[in-house]
Steps between C-alpha positions, in 0.01 A plus 500: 500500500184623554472518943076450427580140319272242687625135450376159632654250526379102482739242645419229745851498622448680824860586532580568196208734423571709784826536436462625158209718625717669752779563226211590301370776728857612554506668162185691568211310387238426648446060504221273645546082509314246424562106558198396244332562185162568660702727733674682225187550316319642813764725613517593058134551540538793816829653439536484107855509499706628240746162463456152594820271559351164518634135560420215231444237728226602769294276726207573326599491133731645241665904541499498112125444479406739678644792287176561272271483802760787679467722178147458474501663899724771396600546114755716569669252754886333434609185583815308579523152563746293710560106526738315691498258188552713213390328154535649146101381478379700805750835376317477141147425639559783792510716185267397293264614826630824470817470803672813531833253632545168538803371798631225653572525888851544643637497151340869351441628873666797416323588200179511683534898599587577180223340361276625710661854406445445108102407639461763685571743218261326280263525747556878504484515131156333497367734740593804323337373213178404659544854652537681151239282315244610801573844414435472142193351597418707730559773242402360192230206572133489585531669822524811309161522274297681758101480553237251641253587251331185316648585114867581638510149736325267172801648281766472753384166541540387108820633524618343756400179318657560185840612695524179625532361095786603240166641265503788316307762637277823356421752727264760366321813678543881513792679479577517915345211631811359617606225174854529650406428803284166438801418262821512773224280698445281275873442454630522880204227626596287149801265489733712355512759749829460565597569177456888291218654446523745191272792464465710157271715327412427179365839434839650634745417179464579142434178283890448412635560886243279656616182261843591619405532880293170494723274309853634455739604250787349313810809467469678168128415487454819419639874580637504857471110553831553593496188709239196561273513785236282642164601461212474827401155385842387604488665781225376633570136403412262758233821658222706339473765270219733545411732171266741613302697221497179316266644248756761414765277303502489102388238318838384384611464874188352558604230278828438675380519837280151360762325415649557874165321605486232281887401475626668834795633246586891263757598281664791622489804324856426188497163625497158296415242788271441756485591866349291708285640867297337740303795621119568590318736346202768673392778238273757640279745294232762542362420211228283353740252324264244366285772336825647381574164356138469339574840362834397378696743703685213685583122393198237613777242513704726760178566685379100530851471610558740768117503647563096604406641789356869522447693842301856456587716795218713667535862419431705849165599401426154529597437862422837615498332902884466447578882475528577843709177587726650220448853579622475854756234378648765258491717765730313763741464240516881395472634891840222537661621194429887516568436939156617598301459796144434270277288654166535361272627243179713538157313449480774211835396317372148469171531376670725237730224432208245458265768290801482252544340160870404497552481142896412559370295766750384783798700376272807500434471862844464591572779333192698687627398805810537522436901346250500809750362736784776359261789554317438819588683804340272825498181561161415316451523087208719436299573180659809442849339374315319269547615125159711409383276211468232751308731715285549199485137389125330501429199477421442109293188560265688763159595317368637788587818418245598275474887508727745426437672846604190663804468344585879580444472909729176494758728290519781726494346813812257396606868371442647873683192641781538260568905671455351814172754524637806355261636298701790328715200361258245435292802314853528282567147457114469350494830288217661654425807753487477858150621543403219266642219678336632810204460302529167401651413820152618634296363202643173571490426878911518498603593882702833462 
């Protein structure tokens, strides 16, 4: 028993009531009373308790009645019911509202602690549940996609509409934006979050594994089939599947993989009959699949079928004013993980983060990060741990660069920043003499 198990109880039997709250409390939990409905329901409205042992016949109305309105208080609340009167209709309708127990007085008094018992662990069950599903949200939902920037809150804001549906999603961008990420939110804010969520890369498996990872094998399908084996749609019956690098798979799984849309059912890979799934489907892809359908690279009857509803993710060049809520996010984690005291980063390290291109996007400032985090030596990340083609990186959109002179001081001062001032390296690292870069130093107004 569980010595944290609130119960109330709801009996206008003064006598009685007390009695059974003081054998009640005896056993360690803790108990409040009630002699009314309206009572109950107040005291259920300030204390939440975890069971409710209620009377049938109360001054002001029926015990049973009042079940629905007690879960709709507290969802994860048990009850028990008790009548002086016991009737098989008031046992079966006690259940029907969802009555843990149903007893009559004096004659099942002893089975009341037991019962309570058996509640209690249920109780204890449902928390650790509630508890684990929180996690996974916590972990896996919404909460996670970082940035307040206008692009990343309109797309986390479609998702979170579709997630609420059973719809096949798309989810298309650059390699790096996060796909996975959107896709475990989709599935842990959907309604089959409590169920599996199966992740697999399309462009991971040769043509003739990947049939036999997503739908199974029959033993003696073929040479070392040397026993049958469910394939990931099984797996994630009842959940999601997420194929990443949709645009990857052949055309003959391609095929397949429309049937499991249309019919929710596959042969297995030797097999003769049908499986049947129930399972939701997200594909992801960094590709442009309706122009690789137009092109005939990819089925146009896959491609109506999976884009039902189609979310493009913002590559980071996009929301450039969420790199340094990432940046400094990436860098909490890392200074936890790598157990370093890092609290900062140099006005100079983030305008080199925002000057940059991020081709791999998201992933590729993780990665930059964290090699930042590994190699720096105080508690602040400065532009010298950054990797030199960063340094180097300009801004490819910026015209304003128009002379070649231009574009030379901007390269050796990044170059000077990068040696943190020494000019006998930065002189190396640019392939010219010292005298010259004190030239151009000079020629170009760059403090010495």
């Amino acid at each position: 028993m569980n010595p944290k198990t609130s119960i109330l109880i709801i009996d206008d039997e003064e006598k009685f009531r007390q009695l059974l709250a003081r054998i009640i409390s005896l056993e360690g939990y803790a108990v409040s009373e009630a002699a009314s409905i309206q009572q109950g329901l107040k005291i259920l409205q300030q204390e939440k308790p975890d069971i409710v042992l209620t009377d049938v016949k109360l001054p002001d109305g029926n015990g049973i009645d009042i079940l629905e309105k007690i879960r709709s208080v507290n969802p994860l609340c048990e009850c028990i019911v008790m009548t002086a009167f016991g009737t098989i209709h008031d046992g079966v309708k006690a259940m029907k509202q969802g009555a843990t127990d149903y007893f009559v007085k004096g004659d099942d008094n002893e089975q009341i602690i037991p019962a309570l018992s058996r509640a209690s662990e249920k109780i204890a069950l449902k928390k650790r549940v509630l508890e684990l599903e929180n996690k996974l949200e916590a972990r896996y939902g919404f909460e996670t996609i970082i940035g307040g920037s206008a692009p990343i809150r309109e797309t986390v804001a479609l998702a979170k509409k579709v997630a609420a549906t059973d719809s096949t999603v798309l989810l298309e961008g650059e390699t790096g934006v996060g796909k996975e990420l959107f896709a475990q939110a989709i599935h842990y804010a959907g309604p089959r979050r409590n169920n599996s969520f199966v992740a697999v890369n399309c462009s991971s498996f040769a043509r003739d594994l990947l049939e036999s990872e997503l739908f199974g094998h029959k033993k003696g399908a073929f040479t070392g089939a040397l026993a049958d084996k469910k394939g990931l749609f099984e797996e994630a019956s009842n959940g999601t599947i997420f194929l990443d690098e949709m645009g990857e798979m052949e055309s003959g799984l391609q095929a397949r993989l429309l049937r499991v849309l249309e019919t929710q059912s596959f042969i297995k890979v030797g097999d003769t009959k049908s499986t049947k799934v129930n399972v939701r489907i997200i594909a992801a892809t960094n590709r442009d699949l309706k122009k690789e359908s137009e092109n005939g690279n990819f089925r146009s009857d896959l491609y109506y079928r999976l884009s039902a509803f189609k979310i493009t993710i913002p590559s980071l060049k996009e929301r450039k004013e969420d790199i340094e809520e990432l940046a400094k996010h990436f860098m909490n984690v890392y200074a936890v993980k790598l157990k370093k005291r890092i609290t900062g980063m140099e006005r100079d390290f983030l305008a080199s983060l925002q000057k940059n291109q991020w081709r791999g996007n998201i992933r590729e400032l993780k990665n930059c990060i964290e090699r930042a985090t590994i190699l720096a030596d105080t508690n602040n990340l400065t532009v010298d741990l950054l990797p030199v083609e960063i340094i180097n990186e300009e801004p490819r959109a910026d015209h304003s660069y128009t002379s070649l002179t231009a574009m030379e001081k901007i390269h050796i001062a990044k170059i000077l920043v990068f040696a943190k001032g020494n000019k006998t390296r930065a002189a190396e690292l640019l392939g010219i003499g010292l005298t010259t870069l004190y030239r151009k130093m000079e020629e170009y107004g760059i403090e010495k």
